[in-house]
C-alpha positions as CSV (number, residue, x, y, z in Angstrom):
1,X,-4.2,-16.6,4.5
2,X,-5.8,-13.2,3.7
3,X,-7.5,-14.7,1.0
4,X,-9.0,-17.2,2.6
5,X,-9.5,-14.7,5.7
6,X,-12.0,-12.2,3.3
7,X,-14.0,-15.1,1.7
8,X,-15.4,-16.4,4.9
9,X,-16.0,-12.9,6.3
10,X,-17.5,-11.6,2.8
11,X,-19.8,-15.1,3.1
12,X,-21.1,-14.0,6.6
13,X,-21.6,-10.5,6.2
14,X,-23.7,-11.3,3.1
15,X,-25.5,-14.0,5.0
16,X,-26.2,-11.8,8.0
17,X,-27.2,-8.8,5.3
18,X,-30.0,-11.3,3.7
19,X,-30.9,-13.2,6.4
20,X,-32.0,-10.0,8.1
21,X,-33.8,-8.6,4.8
22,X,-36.1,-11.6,4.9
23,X,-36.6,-12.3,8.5
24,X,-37.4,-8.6,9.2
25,X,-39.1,-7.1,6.1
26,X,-39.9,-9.8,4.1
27,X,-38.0,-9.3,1.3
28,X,-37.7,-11.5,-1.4
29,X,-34.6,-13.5,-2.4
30,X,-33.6,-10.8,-5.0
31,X,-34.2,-8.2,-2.6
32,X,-32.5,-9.7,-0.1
33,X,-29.6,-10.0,-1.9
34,X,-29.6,-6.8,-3.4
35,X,-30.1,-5.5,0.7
36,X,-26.9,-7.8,1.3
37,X,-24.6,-5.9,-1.5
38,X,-26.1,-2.6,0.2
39,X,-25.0,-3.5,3.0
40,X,-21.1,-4.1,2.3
41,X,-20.9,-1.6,0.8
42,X,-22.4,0.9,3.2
43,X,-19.8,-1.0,5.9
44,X,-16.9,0.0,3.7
45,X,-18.2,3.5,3.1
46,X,-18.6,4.2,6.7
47,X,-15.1,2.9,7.8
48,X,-13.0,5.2,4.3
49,X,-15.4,8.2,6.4
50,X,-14.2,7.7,9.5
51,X,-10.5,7.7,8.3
52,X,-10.9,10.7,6.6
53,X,-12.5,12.4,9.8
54,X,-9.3,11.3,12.1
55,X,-7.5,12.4,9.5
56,X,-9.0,15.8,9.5
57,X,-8.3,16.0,13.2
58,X,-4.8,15.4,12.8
59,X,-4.1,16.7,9.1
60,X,-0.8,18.8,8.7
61,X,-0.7,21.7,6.2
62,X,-1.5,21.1,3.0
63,X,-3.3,23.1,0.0
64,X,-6.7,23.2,0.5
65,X,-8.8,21.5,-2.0
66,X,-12.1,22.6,-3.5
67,X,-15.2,20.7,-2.5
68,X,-15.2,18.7,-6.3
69,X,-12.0,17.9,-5.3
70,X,-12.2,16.7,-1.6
71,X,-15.1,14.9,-3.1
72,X,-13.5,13.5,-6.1
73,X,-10.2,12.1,-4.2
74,X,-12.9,10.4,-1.5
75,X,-14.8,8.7,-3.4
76,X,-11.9,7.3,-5.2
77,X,-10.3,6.0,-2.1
78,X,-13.6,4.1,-1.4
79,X,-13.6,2.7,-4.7
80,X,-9.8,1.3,-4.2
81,X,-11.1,-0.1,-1.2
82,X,-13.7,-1.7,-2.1
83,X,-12.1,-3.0,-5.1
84,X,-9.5,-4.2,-2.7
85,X,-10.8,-6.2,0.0
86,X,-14.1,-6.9,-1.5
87,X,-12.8,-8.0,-5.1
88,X,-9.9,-8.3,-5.8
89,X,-7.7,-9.6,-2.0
90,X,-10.4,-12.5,-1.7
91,X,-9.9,-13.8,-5.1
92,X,-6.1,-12.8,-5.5
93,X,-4.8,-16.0,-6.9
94,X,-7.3,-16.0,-9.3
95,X,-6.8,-11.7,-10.4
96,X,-2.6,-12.4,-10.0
97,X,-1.5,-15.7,-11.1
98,X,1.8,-16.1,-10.8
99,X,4.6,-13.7,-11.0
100,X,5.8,-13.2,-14.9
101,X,9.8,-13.2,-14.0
102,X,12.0,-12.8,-17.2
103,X,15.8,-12.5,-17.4
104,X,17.1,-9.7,-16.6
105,X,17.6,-7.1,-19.8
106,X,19.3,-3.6,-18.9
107,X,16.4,-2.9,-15.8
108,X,16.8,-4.4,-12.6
109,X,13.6,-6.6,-11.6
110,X,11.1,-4.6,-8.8
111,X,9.8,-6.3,-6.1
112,X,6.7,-4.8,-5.0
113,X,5.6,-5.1,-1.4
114,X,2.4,-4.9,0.6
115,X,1.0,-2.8,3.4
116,X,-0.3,-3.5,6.5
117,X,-3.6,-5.8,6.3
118,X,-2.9,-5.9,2.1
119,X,-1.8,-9.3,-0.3
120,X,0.2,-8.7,-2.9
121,X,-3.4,-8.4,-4.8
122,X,-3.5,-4.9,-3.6
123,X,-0.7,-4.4,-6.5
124,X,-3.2,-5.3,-9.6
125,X,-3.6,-2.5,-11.4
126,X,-0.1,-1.1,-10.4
127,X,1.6,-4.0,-11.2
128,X,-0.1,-3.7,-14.7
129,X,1.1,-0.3,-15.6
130,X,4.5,-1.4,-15.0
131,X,5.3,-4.3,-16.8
132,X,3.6,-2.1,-19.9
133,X,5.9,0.4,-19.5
134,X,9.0,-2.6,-19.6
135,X,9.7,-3.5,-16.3
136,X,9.7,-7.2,-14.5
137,X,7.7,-7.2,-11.8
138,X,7.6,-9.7,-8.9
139,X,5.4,-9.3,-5.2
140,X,5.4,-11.0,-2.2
141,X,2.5,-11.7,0.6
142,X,3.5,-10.4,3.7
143,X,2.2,-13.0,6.0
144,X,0.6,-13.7,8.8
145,X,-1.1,-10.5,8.9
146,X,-0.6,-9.3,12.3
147,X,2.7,-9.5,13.7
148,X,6.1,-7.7,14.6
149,X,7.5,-6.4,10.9
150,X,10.7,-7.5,11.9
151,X,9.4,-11.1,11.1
152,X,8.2,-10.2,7.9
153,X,12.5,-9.8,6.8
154,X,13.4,-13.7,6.4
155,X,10.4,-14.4,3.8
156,X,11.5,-10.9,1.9
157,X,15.2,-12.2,2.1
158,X,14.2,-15.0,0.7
159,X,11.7,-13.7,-2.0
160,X,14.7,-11.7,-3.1
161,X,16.9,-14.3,-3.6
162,X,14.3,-16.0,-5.6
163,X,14.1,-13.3,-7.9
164,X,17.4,-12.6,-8.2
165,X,18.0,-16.5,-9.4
166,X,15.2,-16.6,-11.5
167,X,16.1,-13.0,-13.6
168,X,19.8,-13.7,-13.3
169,X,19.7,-9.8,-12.1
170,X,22.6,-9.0,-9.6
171,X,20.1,-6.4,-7.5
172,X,16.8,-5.9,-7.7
173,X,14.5,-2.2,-6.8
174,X,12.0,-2.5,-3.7
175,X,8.9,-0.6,-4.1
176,X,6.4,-0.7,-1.0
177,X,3.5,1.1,0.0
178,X,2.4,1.9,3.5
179,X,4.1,-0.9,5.7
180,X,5.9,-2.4,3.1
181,X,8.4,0.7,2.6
182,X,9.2,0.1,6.5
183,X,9.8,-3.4,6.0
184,X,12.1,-2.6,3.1
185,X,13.8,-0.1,5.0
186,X,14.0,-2.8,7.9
187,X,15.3,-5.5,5.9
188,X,18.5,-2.9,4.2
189,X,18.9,-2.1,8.3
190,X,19.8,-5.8,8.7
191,X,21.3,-7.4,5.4
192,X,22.4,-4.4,3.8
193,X,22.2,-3.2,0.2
194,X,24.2,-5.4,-1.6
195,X,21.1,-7.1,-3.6
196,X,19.5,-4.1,-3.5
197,X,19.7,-1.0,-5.9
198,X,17.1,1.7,-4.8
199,X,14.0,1.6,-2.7
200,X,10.9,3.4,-3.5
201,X,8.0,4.0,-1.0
202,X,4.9,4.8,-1.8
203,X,2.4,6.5,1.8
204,X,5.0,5.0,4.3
205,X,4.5,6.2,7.5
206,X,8.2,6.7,7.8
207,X,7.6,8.7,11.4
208,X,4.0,6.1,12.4
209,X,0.6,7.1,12.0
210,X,-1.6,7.9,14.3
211,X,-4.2,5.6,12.8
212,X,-2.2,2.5,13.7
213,X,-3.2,3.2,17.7
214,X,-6.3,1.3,16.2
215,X,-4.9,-1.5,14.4
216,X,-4.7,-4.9,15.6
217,X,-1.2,-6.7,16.0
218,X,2.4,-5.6,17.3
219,X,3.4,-4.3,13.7
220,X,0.1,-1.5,14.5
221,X,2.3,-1.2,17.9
222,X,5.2,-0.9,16.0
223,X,4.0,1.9,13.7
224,X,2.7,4.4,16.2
225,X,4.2,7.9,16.1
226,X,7.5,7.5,18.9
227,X,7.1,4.0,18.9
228,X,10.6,2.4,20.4
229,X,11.0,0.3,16.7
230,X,10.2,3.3,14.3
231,X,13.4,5.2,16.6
232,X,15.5,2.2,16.1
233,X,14.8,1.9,12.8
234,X,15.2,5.9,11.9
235,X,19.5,5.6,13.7
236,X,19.9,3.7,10.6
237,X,21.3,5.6,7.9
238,X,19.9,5.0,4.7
239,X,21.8,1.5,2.8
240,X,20.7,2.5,-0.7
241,X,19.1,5.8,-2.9
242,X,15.6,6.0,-1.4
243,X,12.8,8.1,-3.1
244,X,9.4,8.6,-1.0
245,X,6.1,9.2,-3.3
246,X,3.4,10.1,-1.1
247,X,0.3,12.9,-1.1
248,X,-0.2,15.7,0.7
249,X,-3.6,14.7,1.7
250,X,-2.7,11.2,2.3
251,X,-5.7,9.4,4.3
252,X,-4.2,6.8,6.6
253,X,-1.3,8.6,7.5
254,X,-1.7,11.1,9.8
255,X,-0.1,13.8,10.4
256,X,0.9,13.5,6.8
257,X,4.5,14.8,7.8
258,X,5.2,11.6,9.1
259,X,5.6,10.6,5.2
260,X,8.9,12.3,5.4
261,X,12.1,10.9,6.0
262,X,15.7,12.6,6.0
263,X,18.2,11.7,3.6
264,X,15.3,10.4,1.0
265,X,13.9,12.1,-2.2
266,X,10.6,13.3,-2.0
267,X,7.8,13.4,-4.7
268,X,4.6,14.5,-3.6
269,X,0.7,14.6,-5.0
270,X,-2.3,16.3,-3.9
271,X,-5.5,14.8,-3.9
272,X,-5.1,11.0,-3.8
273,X,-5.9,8.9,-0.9
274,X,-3.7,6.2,0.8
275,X,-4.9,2.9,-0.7
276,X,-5.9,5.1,-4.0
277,X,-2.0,5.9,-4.5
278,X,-2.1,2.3,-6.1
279,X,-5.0,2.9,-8.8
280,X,-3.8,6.2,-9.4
281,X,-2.3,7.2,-13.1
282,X,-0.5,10.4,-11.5
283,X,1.4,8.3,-9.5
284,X,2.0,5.3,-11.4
285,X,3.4,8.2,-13.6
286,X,5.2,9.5,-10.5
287,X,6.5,5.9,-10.0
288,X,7.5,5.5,-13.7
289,X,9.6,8.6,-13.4
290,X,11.6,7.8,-10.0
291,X,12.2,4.1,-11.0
292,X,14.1,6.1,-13.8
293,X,16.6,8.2,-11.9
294,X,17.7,10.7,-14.7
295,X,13.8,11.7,-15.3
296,X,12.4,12.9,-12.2
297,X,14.4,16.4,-12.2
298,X,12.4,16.9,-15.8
299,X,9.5,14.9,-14.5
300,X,7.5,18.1,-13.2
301,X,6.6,16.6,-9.6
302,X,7.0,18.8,-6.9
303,X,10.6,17.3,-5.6
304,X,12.4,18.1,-2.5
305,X,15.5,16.4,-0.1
306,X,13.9,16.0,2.8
């Protein structure tokens, strides 16, 4: 469990962080712990660097930002992942609590559904903005964390037909981010669209990334640029109306015209990072507009069939 997963690793780091604080300089136990929280947060702010450094190697065209900008748009994806996997993932029972399914009204239920190395925690603030604009929201874990994606299908089956039963809704909308748009698109492949209205992906490396050649596990394998799963997956046509949200600047997915995908919808933003797509008010506004299919042609995104 992810959860579970963070909590030891956090404990650890901190320990190591502290232990070296006093053994080394001497510090005292406030200082020491203060030289701990330092040093997580330097970890995490060295890893969001190097992703944006790769991605600079392997950027595709896009309109160039100023440097408040650039600046701006980084330090809000470090913020999203440190409030991620330092805050929020560790403790996500505790931030979640359970899902707060309702019968359905006139709106199909959304099932929102993690990337790769994410809980459903990594939904929080998202999952917020939507049920105050209306909508019934349910997630899923995606679990264990480092496996084919094709075994991630079964449990999403069957989180569907648990939401289905428990709204009374015929069909339901998938929303995923990174991964989790491929393993929506993987699960229509095999069961089809019958209990499912629309899918909406949010940075899905529809074409791999070439940041998952260092991730651990065969769904990393799996999501490499040319990889024999993405092909297999792509001589599917699409099951159901599919809308890609993603940004033109977009930190983990590289090139970022592997966020495309023919047949879909696309939306795009500038200036937000990968895991910041999911704290982001421009595209929880973005979101809010495709879930509603008559509003995104007035919406004033940038929209194009890919």
């Amino acid at each position: 469990m992810l959860a579970t997963t963070l909590r030891i690793f956090l404990a650890l780091e901190v320990a190591f962080y502290a232990t070296l604080a006093i053994c080394y300089f001497n510090a005292s136990p406030a200082v020491a712990a203060l030289a701990a929280l330092g040093g997580v947060l330097a970890g995490r702010l060295w890893m969001v660097a190097l992703t944006y450094v790769y991605a600079g190697v392997f950027h595709s065209p896009a309109p160039r930002l100023s440097v408040p900008q650039a600046l701006g748009m980084a330090f809000a994806e470090y913020a999203a992942f440190v409030a991620v996997f330092v805050l929020i993932a560790p403790f996500e029972r505790q931030w979640m609590g359970e899902d707060r399914l309702k019968p359905a009204g006139g709106r199909p239920p959304l099932l929102l559904v993690n990337g790769y190395g994410c809980s459903r925690g990594a939904w929080w603030w998202l999952r917020r903005r939507l049920e105050a604009a209306g909508w019934t929201v349910a997630t899923i874990n995606l679990e264990p964390l480092y496996t084919s994606i094709d075994n991630y299908l079964e449990p999403l089956a069957q989180r569907i037909d648990a939401v289905l039963a428990q709204t009374g809704a015929p069909r339901l909308i998938l929303v995923g981010h990174s991964m989790g748009g491929l393993v929506a698109r993987a699960y229509l492949r095999r069961f089809g669209g019958g209990q499912v209205t629309k899918l909406v992906t949010l940075g899905t490396p529809h074409a791999g990334t070439q940041l998952a050649r260092f991730g651990r596990g065969q769904n990393a394998r799996q999501m490499e640029p040319g990889s024999a799963w993405l092909q297999a997956l792509a001589s599917a046509p699409l099951a159901v109306e599919t809308v890609l949200i993603y940004s033109l600047h977009d930190s983990n997915v590289v090139p970022q015209s592997n966020l495309e995908l023919a047949g879909a919808t696309s939306l795009t933003v500038e200036g937000v990072g990968h895991l910041s797509m999911l704290f982001s008010k421009r595209v929880a506004s973005v979101l809010l507009a495709a879930l509603e299919t008559p509003e995104i042609a007035s919406a004033g995104w940038k929209l194009r069939r890919s």
